[in-house]
LUMDREN-404117 format. One line per 8 residues: number of its first residue (from 1); their letters; for each residue x, y, z of C-alpha. Coordinates in steps of 0.5 Angstrom, whole numbers, plus 500, padded with zeros to 3 digits. Layout:
N
NUM) a) X/Y/Z  ...
***
This chain:
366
1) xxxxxxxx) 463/434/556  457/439/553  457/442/547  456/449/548  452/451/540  454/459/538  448/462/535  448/467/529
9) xxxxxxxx) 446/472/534  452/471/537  457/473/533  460/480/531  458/480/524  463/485/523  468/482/525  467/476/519
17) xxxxxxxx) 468/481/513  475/481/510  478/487/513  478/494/509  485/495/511  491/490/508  498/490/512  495/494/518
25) xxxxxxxx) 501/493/522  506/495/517  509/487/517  510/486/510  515/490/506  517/487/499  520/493/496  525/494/502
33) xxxxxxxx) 525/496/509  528/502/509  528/508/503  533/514/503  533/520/499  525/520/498  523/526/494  517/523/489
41) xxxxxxxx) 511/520/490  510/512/489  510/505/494  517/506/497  517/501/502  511/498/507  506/494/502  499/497/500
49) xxxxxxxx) 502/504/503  504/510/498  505/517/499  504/522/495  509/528/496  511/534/491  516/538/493  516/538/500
57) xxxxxxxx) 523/536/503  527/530/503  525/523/507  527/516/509  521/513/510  522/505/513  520/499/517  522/501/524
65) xxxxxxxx) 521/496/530  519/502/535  512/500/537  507/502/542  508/498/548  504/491/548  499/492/544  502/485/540
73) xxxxxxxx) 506/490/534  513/489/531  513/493/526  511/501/525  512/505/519  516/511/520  517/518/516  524/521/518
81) xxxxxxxx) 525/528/515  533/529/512  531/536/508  526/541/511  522/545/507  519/550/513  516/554/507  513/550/502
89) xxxxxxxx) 510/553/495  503/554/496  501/548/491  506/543/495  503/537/498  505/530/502  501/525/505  500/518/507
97) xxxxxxxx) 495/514/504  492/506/503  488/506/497  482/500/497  479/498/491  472/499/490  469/492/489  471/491/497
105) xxxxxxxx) 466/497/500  460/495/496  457/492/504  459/499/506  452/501/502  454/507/499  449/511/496  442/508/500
113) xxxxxxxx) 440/511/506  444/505/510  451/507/509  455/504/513  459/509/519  467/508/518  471/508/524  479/508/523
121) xxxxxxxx) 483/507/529  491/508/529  496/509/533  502/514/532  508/517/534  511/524/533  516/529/536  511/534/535
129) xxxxxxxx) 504/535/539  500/539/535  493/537/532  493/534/524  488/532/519  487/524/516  481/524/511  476/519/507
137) xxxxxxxx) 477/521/500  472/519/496  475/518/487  469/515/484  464/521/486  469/526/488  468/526/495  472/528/502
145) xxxxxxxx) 471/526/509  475/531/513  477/530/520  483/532/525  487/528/530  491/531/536  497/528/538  497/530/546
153) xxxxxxxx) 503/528/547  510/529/543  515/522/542  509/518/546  505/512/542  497/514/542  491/511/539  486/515/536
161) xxxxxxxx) 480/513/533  476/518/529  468/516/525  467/517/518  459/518/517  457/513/511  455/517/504  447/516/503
169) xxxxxxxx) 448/521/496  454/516/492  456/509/492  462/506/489  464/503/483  463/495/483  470/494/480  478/492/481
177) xxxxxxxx) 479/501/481  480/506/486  474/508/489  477/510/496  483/511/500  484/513/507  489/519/508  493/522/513
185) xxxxxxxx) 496/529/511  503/530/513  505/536/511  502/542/505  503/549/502  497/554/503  493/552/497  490/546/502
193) xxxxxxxx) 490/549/509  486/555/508  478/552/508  473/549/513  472/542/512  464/541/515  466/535/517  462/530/513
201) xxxxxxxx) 462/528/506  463/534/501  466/536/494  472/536/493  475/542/495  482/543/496  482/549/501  479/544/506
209) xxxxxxxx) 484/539/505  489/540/510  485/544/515  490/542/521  497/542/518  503/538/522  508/541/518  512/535/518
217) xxxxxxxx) 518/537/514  519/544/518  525/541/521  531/535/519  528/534/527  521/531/526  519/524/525  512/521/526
225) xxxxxxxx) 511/513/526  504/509/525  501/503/526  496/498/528  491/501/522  484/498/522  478/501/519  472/498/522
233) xxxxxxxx) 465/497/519  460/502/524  461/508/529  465/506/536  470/510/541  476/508/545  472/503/549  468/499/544
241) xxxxxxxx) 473/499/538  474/491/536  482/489/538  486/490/532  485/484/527  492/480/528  493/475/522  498/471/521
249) xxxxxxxx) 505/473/516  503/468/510  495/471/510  498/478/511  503/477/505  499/473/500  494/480/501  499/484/499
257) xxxxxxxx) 501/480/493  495/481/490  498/488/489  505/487/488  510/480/488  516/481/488  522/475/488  529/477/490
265) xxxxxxxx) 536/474/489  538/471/495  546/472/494  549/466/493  545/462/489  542/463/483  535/464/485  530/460/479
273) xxxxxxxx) 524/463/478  520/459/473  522/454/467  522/457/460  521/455/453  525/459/447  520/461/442  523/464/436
281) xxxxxxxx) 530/466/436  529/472/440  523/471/444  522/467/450  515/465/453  515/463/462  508/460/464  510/464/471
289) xxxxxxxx) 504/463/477  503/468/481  502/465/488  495/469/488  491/473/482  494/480/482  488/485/482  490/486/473
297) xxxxxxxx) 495/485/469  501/487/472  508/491/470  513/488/471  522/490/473  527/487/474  535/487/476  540/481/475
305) xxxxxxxx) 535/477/471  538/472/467  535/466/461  539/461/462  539/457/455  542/449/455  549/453/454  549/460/456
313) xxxxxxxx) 546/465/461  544/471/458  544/477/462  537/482/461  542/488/460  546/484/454  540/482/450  536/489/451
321) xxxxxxxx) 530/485/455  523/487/455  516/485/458  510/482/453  503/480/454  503/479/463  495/477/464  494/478/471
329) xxxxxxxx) 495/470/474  500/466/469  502/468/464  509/472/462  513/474/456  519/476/455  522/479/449  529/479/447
337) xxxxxxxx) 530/486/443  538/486/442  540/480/438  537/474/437  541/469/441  537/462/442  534/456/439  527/456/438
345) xxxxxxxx) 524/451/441  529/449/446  528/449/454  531/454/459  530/457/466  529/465/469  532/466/473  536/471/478
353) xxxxxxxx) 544/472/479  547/471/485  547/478/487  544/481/494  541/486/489  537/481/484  530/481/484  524/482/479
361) xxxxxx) 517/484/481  510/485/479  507/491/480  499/490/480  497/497/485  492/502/484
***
């Protein structure tokens, strides 16, 4: 059998780095897989995905299982408006948006005169067909790439593929920080609608923000879906744009897990998070290991949590428990501020009660 050699030549070396985008086909939810209700801003369902939204109508937002026909998806995200707002203040806002770390774009070359192009491809789903706008957002230098998307034809999967010119001016921190996020508009007031963006990079200006508004909270009617995200390194269009980067569910799951890890009840059976040793009548300390090391030192909730003892199960509400010192890859501790209810020096377990509701999670986004 001959051995065909592959050269270096024959490699996309674009293909080899990590890509910018994590969750990309919207698979992982930890949090949960559907929100109502939603009026805020925050992480709410699908992994490394936030909105922001301000006063703009009332929304589920869910991991819905309506994808483009054979492209390889089984999961999308979908935006389903409840209460509408047909006419927002001006300073309302809502968009869509993965925020990425600046440490991960310093092979884009920013502030040289190599910047990288960047080219985002994505297929989404609507009600309506209209024209929208996606954008680069640029947080270190304080910077915006505007650009628009249409959508040609209602309640039909499309894929678009919109390019973003590199930045030769700015370059982004080298640091676990906000430095970029890629960010769909979905609905805004007056105050973003009304300039001209010019379509390359440009200061922030919050008239050119949402030139094209798809005014998704106009109707309880609207919904629009999203999935198949990818940022690619260079310029393509929908002939030369690589295939979506599949990747296994554990990968994908241990990526997100650099930004929140989250344990839930099973429902029967307590679940044990980690062993424990009392250290003081009032204190515990955990040496709990993340499966990976989270992005920075992580906040930490719960529900249902509970410190087993050798003769009791302490609930977290009975003894008023908070959250001490938590470094960003082992160790935890956990205060007992209602009583002092153990036995210094002896060994016990956090665990989850058996209730479907139960979790506790660690919350290292950006």
């Amino acid at each position: 059998m001959s051995i065909t050699k592959v050269t270096e030549g024959g490699l996309d070396r674009n293909r080899i780095v990590t890509p910018l985008i994590i969750n990309g086909d919207m698979s992982i939810a930890q949090r949960s897989t559907s929100t109502a209700s939603i009026t805020g801003a925050g992480y709410h369902t699908i992994d490394r995905y936030q909105i922001y939204l301000a006063n703009l109508g009332t929304w589920t937002m869910s991991q819905s299982t309506d994808v483009p026909t054979g492209q390889g998806f089984v999961k999308s995200c979908k935006f389903d408006c409840t209460t509408a707002d047909a006419s927002p203040a001006s300073s309302d806002e809502f968009y869509f948006r993965q925020r990425i770390e600046g440490q991960n774009l310093q092979y884009l070359k920013y502030g040289t005169s190599s910047a990288e192009k960047l080219t985002l491809s994505f297929w989404v789903k609507c009600n309506k067909a209209t024209t929208a706008t996606v954008a680069l957002q640029d947080h270190d230098n304080s910077k915006m790439q505007v650009k628009s998307y249409t959508i040609s034809s209602a309640n039909t999967w499309e894929k678009k593929i919109v390019t973003f010119s590199g930045n030769t001016s700015n370059s982004f921190t080298n640091d676990n920080g906000l430095s970029l996020d890629v960010r769909w508009w979905l609905d805004s007031g007056s105050n973003f609608t009304s300039g001209t963006p010019t379509g390359d990079w440009e200061d922030n200006d919050n008239a050119k923000k949402n030139p094209n508004n798809l005014a998704l909270a106009s109707s309880t009617d609207n919904e629009w879906y999203i999935t198949g995200v990818q940022l690619e390194t260079g310029e393509f269009d929908a002939n030369t744009i690589p295939s979506f980067p599949f990747e296994s569910f554990e990968n994908n799951l241990r990526k997100c897990k650099r930004y929140t890890h989250r344990i839930d009840g099973n429902g029967t059976n307590d679940t044990v998070v980690a062993s424990c040793a009392m250290a003081s009548t009032s204190q515990v300390r955990s040496s709990f290991m993340f499966p990976v090391t989270m992005r920075t030192s992580p906040s930490v909730t719960e529900s249902d949590l509970e410190i087993q003892d050798d003769a009791n199960a302490h609930t977290a509400s009975s003894l008023g428990l908070t959250f001490g010192a938590c470094d960003s890859s082992i160790a935890l501790v956990i205060n007992a501020d209602s009583g002092s209810p153990f036995t210094s020096g002896e060994a016990g377990l956090v665990k989850i009660n058996n209730t479907t509701n139960g979790f506790l999670m660690f919350d290292a986004e950006i």
